[in-house]
Structures are given as structure tokens and as C-alpha cells.
Legacy VTK file of the C-alpha trace (Angstrom):
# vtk DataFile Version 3.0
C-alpha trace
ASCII
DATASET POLYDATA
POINTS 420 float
125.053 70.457 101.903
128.103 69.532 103.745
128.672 66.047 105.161
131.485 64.211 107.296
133.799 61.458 106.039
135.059 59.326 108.511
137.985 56.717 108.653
137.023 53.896 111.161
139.084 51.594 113.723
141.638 54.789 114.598
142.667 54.297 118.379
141.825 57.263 120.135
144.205 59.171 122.769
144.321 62.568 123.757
142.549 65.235 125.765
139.577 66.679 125.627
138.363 70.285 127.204
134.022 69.632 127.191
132.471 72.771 125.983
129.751 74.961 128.345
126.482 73.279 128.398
124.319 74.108 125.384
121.078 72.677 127.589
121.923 75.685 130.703
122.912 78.417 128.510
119.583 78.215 126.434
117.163 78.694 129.099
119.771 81.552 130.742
119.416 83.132 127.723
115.763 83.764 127.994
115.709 84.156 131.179
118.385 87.465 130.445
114.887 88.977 129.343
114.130 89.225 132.834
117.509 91.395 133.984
118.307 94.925 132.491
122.035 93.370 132.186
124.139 90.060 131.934
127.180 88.823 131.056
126.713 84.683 130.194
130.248 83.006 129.763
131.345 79.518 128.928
128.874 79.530 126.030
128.909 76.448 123.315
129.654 77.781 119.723
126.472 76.127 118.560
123.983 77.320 115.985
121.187 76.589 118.724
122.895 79.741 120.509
123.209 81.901 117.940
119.848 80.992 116.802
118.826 82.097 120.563
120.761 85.498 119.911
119.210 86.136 116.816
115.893 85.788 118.774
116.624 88.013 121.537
117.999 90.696 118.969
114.595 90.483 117.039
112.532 91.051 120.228
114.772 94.016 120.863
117.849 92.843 123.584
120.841 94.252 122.466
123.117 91.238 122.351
127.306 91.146 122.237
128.317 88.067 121.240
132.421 87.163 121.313
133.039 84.173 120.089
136.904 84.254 121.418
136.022 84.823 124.853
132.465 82.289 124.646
130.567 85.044 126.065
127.329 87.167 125.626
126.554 90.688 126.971
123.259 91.335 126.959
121.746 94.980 127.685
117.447 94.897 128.198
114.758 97.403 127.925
111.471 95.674 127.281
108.927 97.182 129.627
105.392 97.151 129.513
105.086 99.869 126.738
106.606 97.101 124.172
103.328 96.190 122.989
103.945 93.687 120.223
106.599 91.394 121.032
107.038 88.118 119.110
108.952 85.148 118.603
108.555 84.370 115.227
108.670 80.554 113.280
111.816 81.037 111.300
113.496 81.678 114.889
111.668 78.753 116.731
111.354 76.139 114.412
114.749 74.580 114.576
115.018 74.900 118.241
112.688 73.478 120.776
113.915 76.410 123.849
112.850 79.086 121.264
109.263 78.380 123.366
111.339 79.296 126.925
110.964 82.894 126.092
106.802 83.092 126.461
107.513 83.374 130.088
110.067 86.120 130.225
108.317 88.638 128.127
104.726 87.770 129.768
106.345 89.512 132.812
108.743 92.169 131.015
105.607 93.065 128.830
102.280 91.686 129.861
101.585 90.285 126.155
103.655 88.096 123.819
103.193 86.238 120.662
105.493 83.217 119.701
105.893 80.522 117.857
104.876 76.701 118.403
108.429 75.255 119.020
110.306 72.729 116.375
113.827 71.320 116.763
114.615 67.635 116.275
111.623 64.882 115.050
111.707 62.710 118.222
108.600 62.929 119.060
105.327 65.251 119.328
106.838 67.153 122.622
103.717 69.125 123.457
103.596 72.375 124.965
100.548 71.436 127.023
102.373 71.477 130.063
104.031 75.075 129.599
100.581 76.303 129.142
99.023 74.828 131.710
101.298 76.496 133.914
100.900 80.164 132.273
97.053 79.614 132.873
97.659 78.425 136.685
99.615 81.680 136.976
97.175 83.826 135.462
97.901 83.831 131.920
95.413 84.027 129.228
96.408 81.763 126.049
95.087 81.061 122.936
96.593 79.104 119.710
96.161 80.911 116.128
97.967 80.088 113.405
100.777 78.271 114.802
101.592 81.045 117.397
100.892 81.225 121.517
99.020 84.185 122.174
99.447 85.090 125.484
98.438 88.379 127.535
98.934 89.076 131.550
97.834 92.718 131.284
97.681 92.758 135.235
101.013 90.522 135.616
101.054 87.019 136.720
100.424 86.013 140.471
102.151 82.779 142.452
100.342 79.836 142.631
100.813 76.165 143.308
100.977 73.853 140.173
101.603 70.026 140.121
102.739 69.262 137.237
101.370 65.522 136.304
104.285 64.135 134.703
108.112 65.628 134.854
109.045 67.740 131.786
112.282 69.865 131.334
111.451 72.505 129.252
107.955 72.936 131.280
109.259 73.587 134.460
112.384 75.799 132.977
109.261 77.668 131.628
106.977 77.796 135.204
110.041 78.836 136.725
110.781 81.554 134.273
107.118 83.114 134.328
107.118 83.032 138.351
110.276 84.711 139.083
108.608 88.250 137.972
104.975 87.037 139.125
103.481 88.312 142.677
103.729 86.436 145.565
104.815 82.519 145.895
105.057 79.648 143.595
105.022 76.610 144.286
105.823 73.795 141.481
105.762 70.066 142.193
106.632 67.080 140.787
109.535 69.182 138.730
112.313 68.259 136.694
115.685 68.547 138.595
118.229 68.496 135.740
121.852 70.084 136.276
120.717 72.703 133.753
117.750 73.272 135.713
119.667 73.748 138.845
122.280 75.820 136.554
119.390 78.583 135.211
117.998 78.341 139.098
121.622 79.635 140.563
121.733 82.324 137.641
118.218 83.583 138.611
119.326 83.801 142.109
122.392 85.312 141.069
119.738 88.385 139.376
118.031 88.473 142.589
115.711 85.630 142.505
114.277 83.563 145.817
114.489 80.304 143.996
114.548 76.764 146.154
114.872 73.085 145.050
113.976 70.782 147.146
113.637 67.083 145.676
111.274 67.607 143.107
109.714 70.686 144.737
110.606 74.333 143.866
109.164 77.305 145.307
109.747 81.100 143.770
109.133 84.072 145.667
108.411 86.410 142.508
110.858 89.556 142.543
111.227 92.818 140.460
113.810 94.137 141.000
117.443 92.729 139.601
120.970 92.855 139.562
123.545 93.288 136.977
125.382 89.851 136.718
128.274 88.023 135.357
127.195 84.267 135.303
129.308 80.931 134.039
127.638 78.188 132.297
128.332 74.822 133.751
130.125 72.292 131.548
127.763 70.034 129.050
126.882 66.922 130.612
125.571 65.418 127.450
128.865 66.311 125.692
131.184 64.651 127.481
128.759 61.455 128.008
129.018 61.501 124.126
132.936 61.463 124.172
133.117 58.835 127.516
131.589 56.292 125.055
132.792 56.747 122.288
136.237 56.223 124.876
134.736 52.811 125.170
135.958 50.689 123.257
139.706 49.109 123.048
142.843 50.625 123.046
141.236 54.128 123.215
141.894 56.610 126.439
141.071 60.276 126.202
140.941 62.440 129.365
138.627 64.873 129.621
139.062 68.445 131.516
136.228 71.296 132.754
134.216 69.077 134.499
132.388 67.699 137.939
131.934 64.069 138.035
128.883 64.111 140.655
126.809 65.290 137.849
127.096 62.068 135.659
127.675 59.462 137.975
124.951 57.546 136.726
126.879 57.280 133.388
129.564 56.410 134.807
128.104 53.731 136.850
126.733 51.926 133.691
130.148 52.518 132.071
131.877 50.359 134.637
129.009 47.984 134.652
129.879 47.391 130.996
133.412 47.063 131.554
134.565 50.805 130.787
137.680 51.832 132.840
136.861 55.040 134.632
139.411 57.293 136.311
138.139 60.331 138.264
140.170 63.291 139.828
139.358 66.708 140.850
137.516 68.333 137.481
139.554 66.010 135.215
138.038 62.196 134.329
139.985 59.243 132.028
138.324 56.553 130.506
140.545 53.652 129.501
138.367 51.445 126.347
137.855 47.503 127.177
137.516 44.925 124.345
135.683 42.736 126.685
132.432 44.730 127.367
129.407 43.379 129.418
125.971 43.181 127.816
123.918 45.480 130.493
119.982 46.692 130.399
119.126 50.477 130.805
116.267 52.547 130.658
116.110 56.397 130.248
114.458 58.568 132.631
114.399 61.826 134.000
117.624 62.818 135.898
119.212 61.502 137.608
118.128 58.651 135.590
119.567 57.988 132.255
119.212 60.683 129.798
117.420 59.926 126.746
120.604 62.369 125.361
122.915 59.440 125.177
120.661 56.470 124.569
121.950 56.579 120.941
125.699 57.161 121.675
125.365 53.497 124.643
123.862 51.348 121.998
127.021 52.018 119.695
128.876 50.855 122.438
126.570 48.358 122.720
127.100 46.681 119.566
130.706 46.139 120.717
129.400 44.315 124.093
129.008 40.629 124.110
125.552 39.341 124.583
122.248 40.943 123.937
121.937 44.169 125.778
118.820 46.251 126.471
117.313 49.717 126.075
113.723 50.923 127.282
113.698 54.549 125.960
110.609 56.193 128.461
111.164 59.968 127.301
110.257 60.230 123.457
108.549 58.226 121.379
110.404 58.645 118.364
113.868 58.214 119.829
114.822 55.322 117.562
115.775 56.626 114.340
118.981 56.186 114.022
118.677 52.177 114.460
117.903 51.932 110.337
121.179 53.809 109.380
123.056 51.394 112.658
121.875 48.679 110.547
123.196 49.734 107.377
126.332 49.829 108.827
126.332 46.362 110.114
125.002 46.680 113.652
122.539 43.882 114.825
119.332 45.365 116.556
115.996 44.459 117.096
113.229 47.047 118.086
109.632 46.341 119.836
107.596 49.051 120.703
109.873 51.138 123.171
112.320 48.447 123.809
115.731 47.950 121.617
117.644 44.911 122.047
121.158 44.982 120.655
123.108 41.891 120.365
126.889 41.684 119.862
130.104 42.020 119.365
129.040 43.242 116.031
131.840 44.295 113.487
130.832 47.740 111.733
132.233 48.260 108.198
131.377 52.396 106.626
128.390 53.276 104.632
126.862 56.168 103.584
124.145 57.214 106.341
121.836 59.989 107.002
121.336 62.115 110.104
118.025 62.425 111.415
118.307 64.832 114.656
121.149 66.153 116.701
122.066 62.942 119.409
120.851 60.479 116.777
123.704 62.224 114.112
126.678 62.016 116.728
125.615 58.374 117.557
126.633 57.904 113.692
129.913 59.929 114.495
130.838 57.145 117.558
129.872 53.933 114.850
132.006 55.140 112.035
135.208 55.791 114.243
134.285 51.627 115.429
133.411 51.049 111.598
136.106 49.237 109.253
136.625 51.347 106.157
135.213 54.857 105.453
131.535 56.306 106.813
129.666 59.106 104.376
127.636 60.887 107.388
125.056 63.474 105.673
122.814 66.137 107.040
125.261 67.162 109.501
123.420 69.988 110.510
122.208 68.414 113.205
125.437 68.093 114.558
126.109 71.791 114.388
123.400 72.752 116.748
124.593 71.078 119.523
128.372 69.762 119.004
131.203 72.924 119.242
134.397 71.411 116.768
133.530 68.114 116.649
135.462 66.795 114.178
138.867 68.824 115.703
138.307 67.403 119.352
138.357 64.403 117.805
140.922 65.091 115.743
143.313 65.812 118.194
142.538 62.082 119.501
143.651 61.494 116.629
140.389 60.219 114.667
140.679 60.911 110.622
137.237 63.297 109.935
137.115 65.164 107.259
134.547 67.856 106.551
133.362 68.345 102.737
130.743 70.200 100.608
LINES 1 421
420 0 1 2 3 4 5 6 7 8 9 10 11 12 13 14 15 16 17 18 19 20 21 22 23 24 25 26 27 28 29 30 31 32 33 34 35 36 37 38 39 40 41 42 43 44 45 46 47 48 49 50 51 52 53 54 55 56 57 58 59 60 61 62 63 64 65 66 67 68 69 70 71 72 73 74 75 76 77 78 79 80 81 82 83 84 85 86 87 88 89 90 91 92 93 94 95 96 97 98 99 100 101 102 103 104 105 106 107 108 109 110 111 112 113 114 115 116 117 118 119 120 121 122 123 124 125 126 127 128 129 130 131 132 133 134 135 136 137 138 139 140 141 142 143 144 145 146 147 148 149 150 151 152 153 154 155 156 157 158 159 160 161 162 163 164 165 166 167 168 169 170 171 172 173 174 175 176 177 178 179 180 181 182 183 184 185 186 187 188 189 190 191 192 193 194 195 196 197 198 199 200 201 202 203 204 205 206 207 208 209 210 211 212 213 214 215 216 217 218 219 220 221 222 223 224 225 226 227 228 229 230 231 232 233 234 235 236 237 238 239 240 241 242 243 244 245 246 247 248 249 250 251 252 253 254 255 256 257 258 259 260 261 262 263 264 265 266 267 268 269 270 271 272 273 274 275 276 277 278 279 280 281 282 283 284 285 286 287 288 289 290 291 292 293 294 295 296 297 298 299 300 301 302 303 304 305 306 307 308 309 310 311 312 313 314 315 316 317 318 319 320 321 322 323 324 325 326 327 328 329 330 331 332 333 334 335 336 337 338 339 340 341 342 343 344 345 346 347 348 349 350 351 352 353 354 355 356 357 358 359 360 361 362 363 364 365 366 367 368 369 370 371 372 373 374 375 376 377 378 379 380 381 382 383 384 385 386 387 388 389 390 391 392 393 394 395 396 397 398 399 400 401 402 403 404 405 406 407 408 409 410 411 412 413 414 415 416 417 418 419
């Protein structure tokens, strides 16, 4: 099993170009079961994706994959003669968007079997909501041995739903089943994410009649699309990653391939901490501080915090003076990676959903343990703070979601070293 060694307090400079987003290309993927052809570029090389390619190849999309240019072709011809199409567990179980695909083939082929979803243990993440929005549509579901069984023999038909609390991968999933379905949709009380927005343009790009407005979307169901050539937008939750870990003193690394509207909420806690923050046209700088400000957050649905990078602040919260705050309202589970912050030195205190962190803490390396993909980078950001040399195992985590971690970093010139 291969693990990361990492020698701390290296000042970071440099540049870094953020990958495509590996949150907007998943759902695009399955929703390229709904077009007879697609080009998707700016992909992440992530396992997630190619776990995602794998899974449209088994349910029978003919998938090109170049890793040199970051882009997928993809060539469809489910139709409603594919009788017996499903999304098995060794496909879905490390990746919660293996579930996005129910949708997709409900309207390519009226039936579909797949998988109950896995990916990282932050919490139960039910698919209660995804269902209940397959029903409203005019889906009939059942659970049997860990698998979705849903038919639409008669195809699904527009509806309105409300959903009763905001969940990504729910309405990615509403909005996937009603772009084929007859007549309108109506979803409210929706999530509005960038990657949301990003997999809304794309289906309008195939010939969708897709609207946001607030947290209200309405589909007009279609059949008929258009070959497309589509380009990811930039990952949001990447470069929030490398901002922080910018943070700290003596650090600056500019960062290319992106738009600053969609994180200004980052931002704006960055500066409130003390972070210096240059922004130009798609380019930002952060400048580190070693006098941060203690500051209270809370995570929420965008454009709110994102529960994404409430492990990567409170590393940069150990470095802050005073006791700073976290209420974490998205997952239950999202505070796994305190025990290993500990080990390495950092001072935090956890009741119920709240984490206090008081500092400026020196971190000195240990050996630590990844538990899921945000939680495993967070370790990344406290061992390049951390005196001495960090053992970070079960970095598999990382791969999933991080493209060349260790070399962007590198090139900032951090000292990681991958081994066996």
C-alpha cells in the first residue's frame, strides 16, 4: 500500500494550474447516457473518473478516454430494447455519483438496476431523497439486496417535487431523470452548486430547457439531442485546498484556470483570518500571514461554506491565534481526521457538531492514517506546517479526488515523496 512522506516547514512559492472539477465532470458523465455523443474536456486524472468510465463501459457506452488531452469521447446506444442494465457494487462502492446514473438509464431504457452508493465514511448519506424524486416522477423502486430496482416501462412524466432539505447529489439526480421525462418539472428548494450549474449548461448544451432560478429549477423534458463538445469548469474544492494550505507565512503560490466569483466566500474568510488575497482576471495569489485571526465558520450548502474544506481551514486554524470555531451542518461524521490532527500536535476540542481549535499550535510529523478523501489532504496541508517528517498512509483517498498532488506541490517546492 503506498503512502506519502512529507518534510514539514518548506516555504512554498510557485504556480499552480487547478485541475477540471472532479464534482461537474461526474454527474456530466452520467448524464452522457442521455446524448448519442459527447466530447467532455478538462477532465481531473482521478480514479473517481476512471471508476465512472469503467461504469459507463460496463453498461455498454463506448468510452475514449485520453489522458494527454483530459478528455472523454463518448458514443451511446442504449435504447429501450437494453433490457438489463446495471450498475453493479464493485463499480459504486467507492464512489458516491456511481448512484447519478439511475436517472439516465430510467429514461434511455425504462428499467435499471444499480447499486446502493459507497465512497468516503462521513456519514450515512441516504438515497431517500433520489428516490423520492424517481417515485414523484413516476418511477417504481424497490431495494433487494443492496441494489435500486427501478422500472418506468411507460417513461417518466414532469412533476413538481419540493425537496425538504437541500442535497447535491439528489437534485443532480431529479434533474437527470426529468430532462428525458414528458412535460415540466419543477424542483424546489434545490441545491445550486457551481457543479450543479456546470452539468445544467452541459444539458442545455445537448438540447435541454433547463432554468435556475434561486433555489428553483424547472426542466422541460426533451428527446431529442445534440452532439456536443463540453468543458468542465475548474475544481472549486481544489484550489480552496491549495489557497490554505497558501496560508500560512512566507508562502505565496498563484494559482491559474480559474473564476474567483465562484469562491468568494472562501476568500472572504481567508482575509477575515488574515490571508493576503490577490485577484486578477482567471489568475488569484495568496500571500501566507504569520499573524492569523481566530474566526468562527459553519458549513452549509453553497454558497455557504463547503463541508469540502472544513478539514483543510482547521489546519490553518491551528496556526491562528485564539480559539477558532467550526459548526460542520452537512455530515455527521465529518470529524475524523481531528484524532490523527492530534497526534500531530494540534490542540482541538470536539462537542457534538462543533470543533473548537485553539492556537498557534506548533505541529511536529507523525505517522497518520487517512480516513476519506478531504480528511487525507487536510493531513497533506499539517505535515507541510509540521516540524520534522509526516508518514501519511492510505493515500488512496487522495487519488480519487487530487490529480499530481505531490508534483503541484512539488513545484512549490514542498519535499513529498511517494513510496510503497
Amino acid at each position: 500500500m503506498q503512502r506519502l512522506i512529507i518534510k514539514g516547514k518548506k516555504k512554498l512559492k510557485g504556480k499552480i494550474k487547478i485541475s477540471g472539477s472532479k464534482n461537474a465532470t461526474l454527474p456530466i458523465l452520467a448524464a452522457s447516457i442521455l446524448s448519442n455523443s459527447s466530447e467532455i474536456k478538462n477532465i481531473p486524472l482521478v480514479n473517481d473518473i476512471f471508476t465512472m468510465v469503467k461504469l459507463l463501459k460496463f453498461i455498454g457506452l463506448k468510452c475514449i478516454l485520453s489522458k494527454k488531452k483530459k478528455t472523454i469521447k463518448i458514443f451511446n446506444k442504449l435504447t429501450k430494447s437494453n433490457k438489463n442494465i446495471i450498475a453493479p457494487y464493485k463499480l459504486v462502492k467507492t464512489m458516491r455519483a456511481g448512484v447519478l446514473v439511475l436517472g439516465p438509464i430510467l429514461n434511455k431504457c425504462g428499467k435499471a438496476k444499480v447499486s446502493l452508493p459507497g465512497g468516503c465514511a462521513i456519514g450515512s448519506r441516504p438515497v431517500d431523497l433520489h428516490l423520492m424524486a424517481l417515485k414523484k416522477l413516476g418511477a417504481k423502486i424497490k431495494i433487494k439486496n443492496g441494489y435500486i430496482h427501478a422500472t418506468a416501462l411507460k417513461g417518466l412524466k414532469g412533476t413538481n417535487i419540493k425537496f425538504p432539505f437541500i442535497s447535491v447529489g439528489a437534485t443532480e439526480n431529479a434533474i437527470l431523470a426529468a430532462f428525458g421525462a414528458e412535460g415540466k418539472t419543477i424542483l424546489n428548494n434545490c441545491a445550486i452548486e457551481p457543479e450543479i450549474k456546470d452539468l445544467v449548461n452541459y444539458l442545455n448544451k445537448l438540447g435541454g430547457k433547463i432554468n435556475i432560478k434561486k433555489r428553483k429549477i424547472t426542466i422541460r423534458g426533451v428527446k431529442e439531442t445534440r452532439k456536443i463538445s463540453y468543458k468542465v469548469m475548474f475544481d472549486r474544492i481544489e484550489l480552496g485546498t491549495y489557497l490554505i494550505s497558501a496560508g500560512t507565512a512566507g508562502n505565496e503560490i498563484s494559482f491559474s484556470n480559474v473564476d474567483k466569483k465562484v469562491i468568494n466566500t472562501e476568500i472572504k474568510i481567508l482575509k477575515k483570518i488574515g490571508v493576503k488575497v490577490i485577484c486578477k482576471k482567471n489568475k488569484i495569489t495568496v500571500i501566507g500571514n504569520n499573524k492569523l485571526k481566530k474566526v468562527s465558520i459553519k458549513t452549509g450548502p453553497y454558497p455557504g461554506f463547503p463541508t469540502d474544506l472544513q478539514a483543510q481551514i482547521m489546519v490553518l486554524m491551528t496556526q491562528s491565534e485564539g480559539t477558532s470555531k467550526i459548526t460542520e451542518t452537512i455530515f455527521e461524521n465529518r470529524f475524523m481526521h481531528v484524532p490523527e490532527l492530534r497526534r500531530m500536535g494540534a490542540n482541538i476540542f470536539i462537542k457534538n457538531n462543533h470543533a473548537y481549535i485553539k492556537g498557534p499550535t506548533k505541529l511536529s510529523g507523525a505517522e497518520v492514517m487517512a480516513t476519506d478523501l478531504r480528511a487525507s489532504v487536510s493531513l497533506v496541508l499539517a505535515a507541510l506546517l509540521a516540524e520534522n517528517r509526516t508518514i501519511i498512509n492510505r493515500i488512496y483517498h487522495l487519488d480519487r479526488g487530487y490529480q499530481h498532488l505531490e508534483k503541484k506541490l512539488n513545484n512549490c517546492r514542498a519535499n513529498i515523496k511517494r513510496i510503497n
